[in-house]
C-alpha positions as CSV (number, residue, x, y, z in Angstrom):
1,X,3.7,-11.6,24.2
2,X,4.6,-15.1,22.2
3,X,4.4,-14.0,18.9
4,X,7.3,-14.9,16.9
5,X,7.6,-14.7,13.3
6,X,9.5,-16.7,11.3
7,X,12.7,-16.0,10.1
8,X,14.6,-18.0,8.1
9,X,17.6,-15.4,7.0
10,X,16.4,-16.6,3.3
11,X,18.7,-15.7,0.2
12,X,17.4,-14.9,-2.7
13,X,16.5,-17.5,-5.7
14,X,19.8,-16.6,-7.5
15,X,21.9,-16.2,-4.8
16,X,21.0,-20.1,-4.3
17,X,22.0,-20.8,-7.7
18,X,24.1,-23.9,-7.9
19,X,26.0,-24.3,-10.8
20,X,24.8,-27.5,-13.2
21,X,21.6,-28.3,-10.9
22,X,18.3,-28.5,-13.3
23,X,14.7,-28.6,-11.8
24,X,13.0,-30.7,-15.1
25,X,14.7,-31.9,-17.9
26,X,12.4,-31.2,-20.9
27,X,12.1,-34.7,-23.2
28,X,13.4,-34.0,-27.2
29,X,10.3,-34.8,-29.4
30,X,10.4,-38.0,-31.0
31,X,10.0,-38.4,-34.7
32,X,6.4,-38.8,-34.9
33,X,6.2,-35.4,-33.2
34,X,8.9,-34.1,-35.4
35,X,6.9,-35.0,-38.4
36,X,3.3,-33.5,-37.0
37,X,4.9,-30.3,-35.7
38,X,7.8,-30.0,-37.7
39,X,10.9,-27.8,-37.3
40,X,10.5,-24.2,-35.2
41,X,12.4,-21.8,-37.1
42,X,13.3,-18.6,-34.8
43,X,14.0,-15.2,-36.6
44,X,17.3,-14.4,-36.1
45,X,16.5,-11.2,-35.2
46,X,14.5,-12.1,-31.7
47,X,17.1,-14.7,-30.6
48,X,18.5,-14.0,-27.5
49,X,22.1,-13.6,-27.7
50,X,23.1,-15.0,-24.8
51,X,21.1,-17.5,-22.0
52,X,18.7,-15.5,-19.7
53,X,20.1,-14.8,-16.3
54,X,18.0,-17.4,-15.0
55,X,19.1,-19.1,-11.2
56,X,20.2,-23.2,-11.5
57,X,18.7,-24.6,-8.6
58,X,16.6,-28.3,-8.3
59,X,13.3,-28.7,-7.8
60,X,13.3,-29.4,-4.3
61,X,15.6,-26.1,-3.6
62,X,12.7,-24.1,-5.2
63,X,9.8,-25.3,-3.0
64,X,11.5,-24.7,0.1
65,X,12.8,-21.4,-0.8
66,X,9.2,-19.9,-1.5
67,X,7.8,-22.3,1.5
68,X,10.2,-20.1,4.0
69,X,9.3,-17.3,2.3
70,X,5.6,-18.1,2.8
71,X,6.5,-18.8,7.1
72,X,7.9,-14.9,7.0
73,X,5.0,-13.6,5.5
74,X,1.7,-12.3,6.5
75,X,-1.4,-12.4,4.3
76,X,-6.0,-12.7,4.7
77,X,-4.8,-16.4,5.6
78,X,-2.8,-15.6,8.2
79,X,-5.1,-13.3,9.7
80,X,-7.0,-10.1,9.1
81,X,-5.5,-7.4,7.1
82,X,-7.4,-4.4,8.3
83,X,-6.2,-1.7,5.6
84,X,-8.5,1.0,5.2
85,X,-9.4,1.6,1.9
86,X,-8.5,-1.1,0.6
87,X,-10.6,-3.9,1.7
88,X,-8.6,-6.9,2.2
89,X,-11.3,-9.5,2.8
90,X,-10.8,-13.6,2.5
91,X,-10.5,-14.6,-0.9
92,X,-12.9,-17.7,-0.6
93,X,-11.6,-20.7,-2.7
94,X,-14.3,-21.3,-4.5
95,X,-13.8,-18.7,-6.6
96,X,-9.7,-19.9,-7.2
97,X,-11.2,-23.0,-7.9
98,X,-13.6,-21.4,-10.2
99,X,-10.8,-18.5,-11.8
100,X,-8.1,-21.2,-12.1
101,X,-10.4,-24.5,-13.9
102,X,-8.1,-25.6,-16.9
103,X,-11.2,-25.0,-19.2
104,X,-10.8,-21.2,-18.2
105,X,-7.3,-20.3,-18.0
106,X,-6.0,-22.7,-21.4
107,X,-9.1,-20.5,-23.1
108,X,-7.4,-18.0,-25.8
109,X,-8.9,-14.3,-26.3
110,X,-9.1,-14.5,-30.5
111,X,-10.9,-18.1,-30.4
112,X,-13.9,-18.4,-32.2
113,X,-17.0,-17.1,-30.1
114,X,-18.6,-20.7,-30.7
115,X,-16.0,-22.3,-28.7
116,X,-16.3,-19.7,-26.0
117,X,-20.1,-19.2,-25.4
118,X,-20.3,-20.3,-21.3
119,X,-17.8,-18.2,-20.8
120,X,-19.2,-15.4,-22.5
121,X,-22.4,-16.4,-20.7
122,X,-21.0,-16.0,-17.0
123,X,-19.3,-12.6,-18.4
124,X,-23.2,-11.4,-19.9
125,X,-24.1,-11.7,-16.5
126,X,-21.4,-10.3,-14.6
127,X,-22.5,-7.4,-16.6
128,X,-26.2,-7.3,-15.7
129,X,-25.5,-7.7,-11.9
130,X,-22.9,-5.3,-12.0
131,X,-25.1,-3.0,-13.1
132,X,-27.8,-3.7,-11.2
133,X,-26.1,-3.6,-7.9
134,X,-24.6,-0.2,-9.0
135,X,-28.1,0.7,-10.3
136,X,-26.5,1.3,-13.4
137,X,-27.7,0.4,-17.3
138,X,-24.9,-0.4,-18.8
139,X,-21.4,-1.9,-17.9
140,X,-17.8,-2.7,-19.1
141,X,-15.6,-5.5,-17.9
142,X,-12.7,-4.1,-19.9
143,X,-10.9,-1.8,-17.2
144,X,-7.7,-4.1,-15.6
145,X,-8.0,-2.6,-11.8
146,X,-9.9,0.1,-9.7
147,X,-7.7,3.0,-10.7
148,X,-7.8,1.7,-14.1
149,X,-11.4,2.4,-14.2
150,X,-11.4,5.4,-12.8
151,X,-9.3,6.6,-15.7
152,X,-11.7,5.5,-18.0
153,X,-14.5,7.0,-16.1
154,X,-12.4,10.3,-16.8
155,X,-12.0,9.4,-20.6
156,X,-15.7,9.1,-21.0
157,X,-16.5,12.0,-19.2
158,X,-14.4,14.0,-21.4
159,X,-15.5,12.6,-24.4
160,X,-19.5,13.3,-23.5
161,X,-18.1,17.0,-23.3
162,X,-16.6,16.4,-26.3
163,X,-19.4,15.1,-28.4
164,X,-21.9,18.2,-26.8
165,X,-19.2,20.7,-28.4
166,X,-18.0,22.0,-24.8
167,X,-14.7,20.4,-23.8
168,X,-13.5,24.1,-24.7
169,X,-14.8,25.2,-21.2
170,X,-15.5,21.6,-19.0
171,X,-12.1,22.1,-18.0
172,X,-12.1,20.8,-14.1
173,X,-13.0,18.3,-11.9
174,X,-13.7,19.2,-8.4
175,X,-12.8,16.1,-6.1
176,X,-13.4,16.0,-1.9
177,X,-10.2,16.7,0.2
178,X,-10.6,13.1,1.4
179,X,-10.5,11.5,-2.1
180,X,-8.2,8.5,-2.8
181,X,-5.1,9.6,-4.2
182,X,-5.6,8.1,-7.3
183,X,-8.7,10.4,-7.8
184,X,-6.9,13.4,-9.0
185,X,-4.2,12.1,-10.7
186,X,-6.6,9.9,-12.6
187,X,-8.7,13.5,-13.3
188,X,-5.4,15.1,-15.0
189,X,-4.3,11.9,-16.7
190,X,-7.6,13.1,-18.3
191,X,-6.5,16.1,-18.9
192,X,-8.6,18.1,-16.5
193,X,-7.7,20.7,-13.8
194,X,-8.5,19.2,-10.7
195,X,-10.4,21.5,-8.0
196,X,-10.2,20.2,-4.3
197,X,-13.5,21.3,-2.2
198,X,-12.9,20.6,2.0
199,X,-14.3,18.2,4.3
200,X,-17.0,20.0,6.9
201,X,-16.5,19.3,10.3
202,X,-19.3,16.3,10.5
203,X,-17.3,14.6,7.5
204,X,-19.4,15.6,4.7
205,X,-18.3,17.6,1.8
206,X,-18.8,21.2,2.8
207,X,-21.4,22.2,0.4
208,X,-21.1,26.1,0.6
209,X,-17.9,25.5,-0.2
210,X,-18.8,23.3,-2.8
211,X,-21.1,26.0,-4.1
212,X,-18.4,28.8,-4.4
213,X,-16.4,26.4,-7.6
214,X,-18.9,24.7,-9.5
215,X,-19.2,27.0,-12.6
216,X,-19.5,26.0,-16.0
217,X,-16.2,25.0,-16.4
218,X,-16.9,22.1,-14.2
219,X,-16.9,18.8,-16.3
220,X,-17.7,16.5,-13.3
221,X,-17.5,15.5,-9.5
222,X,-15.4,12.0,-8.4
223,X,-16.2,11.0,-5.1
224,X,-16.8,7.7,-3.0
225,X,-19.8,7.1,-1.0
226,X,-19.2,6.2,1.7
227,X,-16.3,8.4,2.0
228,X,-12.5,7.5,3.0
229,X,-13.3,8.6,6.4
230,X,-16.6,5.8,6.1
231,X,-19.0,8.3,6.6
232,X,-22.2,7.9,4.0
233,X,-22.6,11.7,2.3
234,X,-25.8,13.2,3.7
235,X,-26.0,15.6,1.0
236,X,-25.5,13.9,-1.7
237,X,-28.8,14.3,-3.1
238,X,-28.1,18.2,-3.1
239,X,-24.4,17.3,-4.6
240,X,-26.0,15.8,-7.3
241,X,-28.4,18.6,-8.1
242,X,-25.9,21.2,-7.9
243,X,-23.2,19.3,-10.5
244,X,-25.8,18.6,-13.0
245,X,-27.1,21.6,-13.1
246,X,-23.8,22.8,-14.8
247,X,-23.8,19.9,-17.0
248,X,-20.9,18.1,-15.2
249,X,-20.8,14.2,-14.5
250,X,-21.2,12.7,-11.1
251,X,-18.4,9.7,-11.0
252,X,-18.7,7.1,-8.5
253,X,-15.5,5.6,-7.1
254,X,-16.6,2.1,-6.3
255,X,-13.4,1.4,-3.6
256,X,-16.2,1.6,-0.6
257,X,-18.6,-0.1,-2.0
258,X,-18.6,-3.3,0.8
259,X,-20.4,-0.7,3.2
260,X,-23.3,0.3,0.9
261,X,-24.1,-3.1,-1.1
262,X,-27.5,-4.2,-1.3
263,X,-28.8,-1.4,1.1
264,X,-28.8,1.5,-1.3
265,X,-27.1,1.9,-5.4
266,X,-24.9,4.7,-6.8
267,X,-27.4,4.7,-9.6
268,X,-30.1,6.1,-7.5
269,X,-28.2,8.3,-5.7
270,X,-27.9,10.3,-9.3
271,X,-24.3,9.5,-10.2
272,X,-23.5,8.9,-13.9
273,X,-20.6,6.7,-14.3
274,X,-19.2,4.1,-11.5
275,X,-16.3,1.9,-11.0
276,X,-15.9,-1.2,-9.2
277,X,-13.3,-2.8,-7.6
278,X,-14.0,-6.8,-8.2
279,X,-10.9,-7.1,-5.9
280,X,-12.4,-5.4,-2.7
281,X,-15.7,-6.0,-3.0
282,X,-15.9,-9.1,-4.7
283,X,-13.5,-11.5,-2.9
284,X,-11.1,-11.8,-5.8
285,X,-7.1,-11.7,-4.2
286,X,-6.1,-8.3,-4.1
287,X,-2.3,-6.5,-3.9
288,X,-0.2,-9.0,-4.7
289,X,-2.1,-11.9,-5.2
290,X,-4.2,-9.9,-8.2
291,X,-4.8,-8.8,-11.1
292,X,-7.1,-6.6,-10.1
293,X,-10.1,-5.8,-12.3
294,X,-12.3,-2.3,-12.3
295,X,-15.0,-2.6,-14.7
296,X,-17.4,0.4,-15.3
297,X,-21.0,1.1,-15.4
298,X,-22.9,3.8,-16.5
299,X,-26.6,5.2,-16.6
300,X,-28.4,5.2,-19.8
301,X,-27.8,8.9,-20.0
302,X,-28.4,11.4,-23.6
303,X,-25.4,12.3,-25.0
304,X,-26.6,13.6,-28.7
305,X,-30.4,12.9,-29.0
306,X,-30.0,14.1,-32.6
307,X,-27.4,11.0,-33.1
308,X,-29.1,8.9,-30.8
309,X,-25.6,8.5,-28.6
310,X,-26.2,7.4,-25.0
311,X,-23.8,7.2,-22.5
312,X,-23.4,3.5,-22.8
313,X,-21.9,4.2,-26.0
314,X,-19.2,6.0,-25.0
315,X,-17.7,2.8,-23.1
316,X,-14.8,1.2,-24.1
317,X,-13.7,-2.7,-24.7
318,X,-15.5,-5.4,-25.6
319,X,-18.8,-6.3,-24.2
320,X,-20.8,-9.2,-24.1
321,X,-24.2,-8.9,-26.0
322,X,-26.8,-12.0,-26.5
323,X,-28.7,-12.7,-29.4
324,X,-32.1,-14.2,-28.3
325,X,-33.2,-15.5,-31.8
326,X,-29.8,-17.2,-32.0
327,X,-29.4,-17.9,-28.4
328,X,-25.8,-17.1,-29.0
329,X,-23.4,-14.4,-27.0
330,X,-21.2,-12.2,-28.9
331,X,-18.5,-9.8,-28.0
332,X,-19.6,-6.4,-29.7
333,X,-16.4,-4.1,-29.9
334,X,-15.6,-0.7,-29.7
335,X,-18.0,1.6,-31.6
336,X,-17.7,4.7,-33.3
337,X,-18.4,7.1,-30.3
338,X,-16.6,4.3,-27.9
339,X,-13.5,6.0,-26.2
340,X,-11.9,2.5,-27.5
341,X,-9.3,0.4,-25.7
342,X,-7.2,0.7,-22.8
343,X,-5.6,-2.7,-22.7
344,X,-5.5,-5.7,-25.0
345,X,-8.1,-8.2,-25.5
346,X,-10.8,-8.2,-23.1
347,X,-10.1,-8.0,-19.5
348,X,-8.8,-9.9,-16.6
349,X,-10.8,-12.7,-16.8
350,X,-9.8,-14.2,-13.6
351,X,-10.7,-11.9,-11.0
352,X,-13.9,-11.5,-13.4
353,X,-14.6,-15.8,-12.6
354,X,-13.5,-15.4,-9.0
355,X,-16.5,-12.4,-8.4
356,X,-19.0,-13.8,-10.5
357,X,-18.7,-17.2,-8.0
358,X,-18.3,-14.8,-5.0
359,X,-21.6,-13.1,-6.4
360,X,-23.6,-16.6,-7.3
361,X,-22.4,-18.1,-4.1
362,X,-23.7,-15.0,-1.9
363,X,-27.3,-14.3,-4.0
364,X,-28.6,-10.8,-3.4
365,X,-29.3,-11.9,0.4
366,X,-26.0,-13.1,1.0
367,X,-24.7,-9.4,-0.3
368,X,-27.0,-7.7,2.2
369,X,-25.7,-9.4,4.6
370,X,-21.7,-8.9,3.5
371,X,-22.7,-4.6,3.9
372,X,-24.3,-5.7,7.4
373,X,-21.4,-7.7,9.0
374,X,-19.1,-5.1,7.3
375,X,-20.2,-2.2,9.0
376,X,-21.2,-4.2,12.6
377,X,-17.5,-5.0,12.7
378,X,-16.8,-1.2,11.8
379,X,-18.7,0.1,14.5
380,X,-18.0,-2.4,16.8
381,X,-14.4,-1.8,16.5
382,X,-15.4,2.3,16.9
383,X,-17.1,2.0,19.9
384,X,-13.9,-0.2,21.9
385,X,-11.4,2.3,20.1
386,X,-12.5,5.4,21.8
387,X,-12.3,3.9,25.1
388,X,-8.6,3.8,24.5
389,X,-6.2,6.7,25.7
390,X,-4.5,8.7,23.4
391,X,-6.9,7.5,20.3
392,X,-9.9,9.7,19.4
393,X,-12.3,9.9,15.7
394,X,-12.2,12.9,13.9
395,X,-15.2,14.3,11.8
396,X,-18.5,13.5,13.4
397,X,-17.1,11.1,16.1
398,X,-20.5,10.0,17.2
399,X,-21.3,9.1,13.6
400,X,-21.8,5.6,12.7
401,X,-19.3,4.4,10.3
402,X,-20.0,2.1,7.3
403,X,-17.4,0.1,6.1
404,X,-14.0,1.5,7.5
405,X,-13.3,4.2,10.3
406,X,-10.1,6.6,10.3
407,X,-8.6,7.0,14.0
408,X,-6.4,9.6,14.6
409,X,-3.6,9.0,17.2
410,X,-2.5,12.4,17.6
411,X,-2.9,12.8,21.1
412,X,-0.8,9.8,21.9
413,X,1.9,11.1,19.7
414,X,1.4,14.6,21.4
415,X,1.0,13.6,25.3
416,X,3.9,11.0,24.2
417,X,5.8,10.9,21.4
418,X,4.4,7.9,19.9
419,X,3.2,8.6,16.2
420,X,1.0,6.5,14.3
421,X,4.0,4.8,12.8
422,X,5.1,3.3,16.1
423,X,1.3,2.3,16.4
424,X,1.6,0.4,13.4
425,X,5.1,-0.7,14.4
426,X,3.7,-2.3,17.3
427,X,0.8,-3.8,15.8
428,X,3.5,-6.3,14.0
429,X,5.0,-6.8,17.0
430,X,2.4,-8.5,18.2
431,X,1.5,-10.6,14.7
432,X,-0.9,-8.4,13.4
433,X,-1.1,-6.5,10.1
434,X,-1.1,-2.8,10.6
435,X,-4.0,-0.6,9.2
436,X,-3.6,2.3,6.6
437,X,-1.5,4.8,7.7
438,X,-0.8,8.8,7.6
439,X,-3.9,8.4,5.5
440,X,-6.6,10.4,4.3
441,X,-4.4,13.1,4.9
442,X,-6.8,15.3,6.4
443,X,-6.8,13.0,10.0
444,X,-3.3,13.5,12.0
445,X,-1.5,10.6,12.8
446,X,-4.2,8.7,10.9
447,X,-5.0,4.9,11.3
448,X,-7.4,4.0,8.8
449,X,-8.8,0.7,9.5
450,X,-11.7,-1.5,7.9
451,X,-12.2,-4.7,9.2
452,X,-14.2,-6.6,6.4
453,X,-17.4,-9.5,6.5
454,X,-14.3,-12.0,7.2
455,X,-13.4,-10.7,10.7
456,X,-14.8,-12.5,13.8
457,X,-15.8,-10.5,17.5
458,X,-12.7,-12.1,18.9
459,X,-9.6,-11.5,16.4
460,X,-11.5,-7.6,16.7
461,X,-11.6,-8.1,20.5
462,X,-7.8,-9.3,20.1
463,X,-6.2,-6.3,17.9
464,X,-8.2,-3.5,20.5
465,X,-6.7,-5.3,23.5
466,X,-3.2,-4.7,21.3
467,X,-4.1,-1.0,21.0
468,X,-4.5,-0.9,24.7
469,X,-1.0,-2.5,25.3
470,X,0.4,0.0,22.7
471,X,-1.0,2.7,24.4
472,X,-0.1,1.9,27.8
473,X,3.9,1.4,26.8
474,X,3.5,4.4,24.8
475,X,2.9,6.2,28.4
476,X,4.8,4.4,30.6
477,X,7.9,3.8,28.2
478,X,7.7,5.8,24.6
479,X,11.4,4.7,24.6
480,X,10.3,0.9,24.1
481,X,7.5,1.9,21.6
482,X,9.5,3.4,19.4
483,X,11.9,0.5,18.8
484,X,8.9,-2.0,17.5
485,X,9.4,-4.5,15.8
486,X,11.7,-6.9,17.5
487,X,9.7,-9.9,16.6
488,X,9.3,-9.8,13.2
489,X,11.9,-11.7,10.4
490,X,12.9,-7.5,9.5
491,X,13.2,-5.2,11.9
492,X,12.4,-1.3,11.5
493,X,13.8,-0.1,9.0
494,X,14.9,3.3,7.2
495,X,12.0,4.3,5.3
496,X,13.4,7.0,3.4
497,X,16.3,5.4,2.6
498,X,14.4,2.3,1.6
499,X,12.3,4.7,-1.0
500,X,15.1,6.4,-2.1
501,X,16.5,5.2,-5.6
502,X,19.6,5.0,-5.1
503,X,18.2,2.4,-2.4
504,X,15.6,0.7,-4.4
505,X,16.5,-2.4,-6.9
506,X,13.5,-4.6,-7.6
507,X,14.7,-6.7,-9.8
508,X,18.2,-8.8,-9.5
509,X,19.4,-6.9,-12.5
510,X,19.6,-3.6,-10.8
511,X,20.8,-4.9,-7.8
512,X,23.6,-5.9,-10.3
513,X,23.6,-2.8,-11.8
514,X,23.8,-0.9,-8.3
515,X,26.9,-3.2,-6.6
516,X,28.9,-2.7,-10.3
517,X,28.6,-7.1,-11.4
């Protein structure tokens, strides 16, 4: 092994404060600008009463803190980031070139439309290809991330129940076993009762089981297709059939959307309402290089035919409507029956540039192709992973995967101690990013790993052949395994006592706060 990561033993900004230094000295105004602008008169009443907090350091100071701090750190540049889930594919940089143009970001939300009409132009048609990859009729760009729109899906759901004069007994949503986390909670930010239905043993929702709590309390169904553990739901025609027959909405969560795109649409499949994660899917920066954005689409569905109110309605924000005779685009705002708006302004515009370049640069052939190499990678990266000892996938095993595959280490931490955590442990170790862990939490000892478009045969090739050599210490000498990393800037550390709150300060005030300055 000749990995070695960089480590720097880097302070923080303010502990490199240096008392007097100054990065830019900012010129006073001369009297021709003092005359144009004039004096800036700040209420006394938002003046701070003391200097920010803010670290003294030079210019120079500040570019070689972050550039150190950039040699410790791992990222989709660095290499791949196989997360499961959360589909950390290159960010390619056309679309920062595109999302960052000084004619987009110096834009303001409340200028006149005039001023703004190719930017309302590439946001039009964000909305129509959204929708039509989604086979969907209608779309929002409003929602600021993935769970974010899944809220809103939630909101609107509720509020079609509310406008038919049954919220009174659509009480529930039934979600899979296997659902993101952010499924349920999203449900009872709602304020619905969620109802979990299990995972059969080939992966798919059980359906009997399924059968025994839908009941006219059921307001609606969120699920993902393909599913967390990248299976495509074989019955979801029969899903469909048996929520709307109750009147209940079928929500899609878009987060998997990379191993069905171009190939087959949630539309058609019979869901109602979809979200989509332009930072997964769409090659905007996800984590922390985001924002995120999770704007949602619906199908052109009767909600009141007396009042004419279709489910497009019901969506909130602003969207972007063109007026043919005028040849003009227009933001029309919330309407009456709109469940109105979740955050300020618009949206975040741009991760909204960044995947209508990533979409324009790909063309619908180019998306094809994305699902293909997604899901060629995935299965690739199956078929070398079961050869391995102590690895093994759960639910269906000989099913092909689609866009990510959950592998279970149990047996190696049975046979040897080693748990997924010292799998992951030992992936860094070696300079590569660990998958998902411990998650879905129906897999033991789960590893759930997705290997995106980005990935080549060889960096694949390269993290199995890691896999091997953890496996082979893990036999030979658990002891060893179980002290990864040693190579890395930060060693392993206490994770409950890094979590703990006592523990946590995540800004330099706490910290303060916590040692008594």
């Amino acid at each position: 092994m000749v990995f070695r990561q960089a480590k720097w033993n880097e302070p923080l900004i303010f502990e490199i404060d240096g008392n007097g230094r100054i990065g830019h000295i900012v010129p006073e105004p001369d009297e021709v600008v003092r005359r144009i602008v004039g004096g800036i008169n700040i209420p006394e009443k938002i003046k701070r009463k003391k200097p920010p907090s803010l670290p003294r350091v030079s210019e120079v100071e500040v570019v070689r803190h972050y550039t150190r701090l950039t040699q410790m750190s791992y990222g989709v540049d660095t290499g791949p980031v196989p997360l499961g889930s959360c589909t950390m594919k290159y960010n390619p940089r056309i679309g920062f070139e595109a999302a960052y143009d000084p004619r987009i970001t110096w834009l303001h939300p409340l200028q006149d439309e005039d001023t703004v009409q190719g930017l309302l132009k590439l946001l039009y048609l964000l909305q129509k290809w959204l929708a039509n990859i989604t086979g969907m009729d209608k779309c929002t760009l409003h929602p600021a991330a993935g769970a974010h729109g899944e809220l809103t899906g939630m909101l609107i759901t509720r509020k079609y129940h509310d406008l038919r004069g049954q919220l009174n007994v659509k009480k529930e949503i039934i979600v899979p076993d296997s659902a993101h986390g952010t499924n349920p909670a999203s449900a009872s930010m709602a304020g619905f009762t969620v109802v979990e239905v299990p995972s059969g043993s080939d992966g798919n929702i059980d359906v009997e089981a399924l059968k025994t709590v839908v009941s006219e309390k059921t307001a609606g169904l969120m699920i993902t297709n393909p599913s967390t553990l990248g299976l495509f739901e074989e019955n979801i025609a029969e899903i469909e059939e048996l929520i709307h027959n109750v009147d209940g909405l079928l929500y899609y969560d878009g987060a998997n959307l990379n191993g069905i795109m171009g190939y087959t649409r949630p539309g058609d499949m019979g869901f109602d309402i979809a979200h989509i994660n332009i930072h997964k899917t769409f090659g905007s920066p996800h984590g922390g290089g985001g924002p995120g954005a999770g704007p949602v689409c619906v199908k052109d569905r009767v909600v009141d035919e007396d009042k004419g109110v279709r489910l497009g309605d019901l969506l909130p924000g602003y969207i972007v409507e063109y007026d043919e005779d005028n040849d003009k685009y227009y933001l029309l705002g919330p309407g009456k029956h709109s469940i109105g708006l979740l955050k300020a302004f618009f949206g975040n515009i741009g991760p909204l540039v960044w995947g209508f370049t990533y979409i324009l640069m790909l063309g619908a052939k180019g998306l094809r192709l994305v699902t293909e190499q997604a899901v060629l990678n995935t299965n690739y990266f199956a078929s070398k992973i079961r050869k391995v000892k102590g690895f093994s996938i759960p639910y269906g095993e000989k099913r092909p995967r689609k866009h990510e595959v959950v592998v279970s280490a149990e047996k190696l931490y049975e046979e040897t101690g080693v748990s997924a955590l010292d799998v992951a442990k030992g992936l860094l170790d070696a300079g590569f990013y660990a998958p998902t862990i411990y998650f879905p939490l129906i897999v033991r000892e789960a590893l759930m790993t997705e290997f995106t478009e980005s990935e080549t045969l060889e960096n694949i090739d390269r993290y199995v052949e890691r896999l091997r050599e953890i496996s082979e210490t893990a036999y030979t000498n658990p002891e060893e395994a179980r002290k990864w990393p040693i190579n890395t800037s930060v060693g392993r550390i206490d994770e409950v006592k890094a979590n703990h709150p006592k523990t946590m300060a995540p800004t330099w005030r706490i910290y303060l706060e916590k040692m008594g300055k």
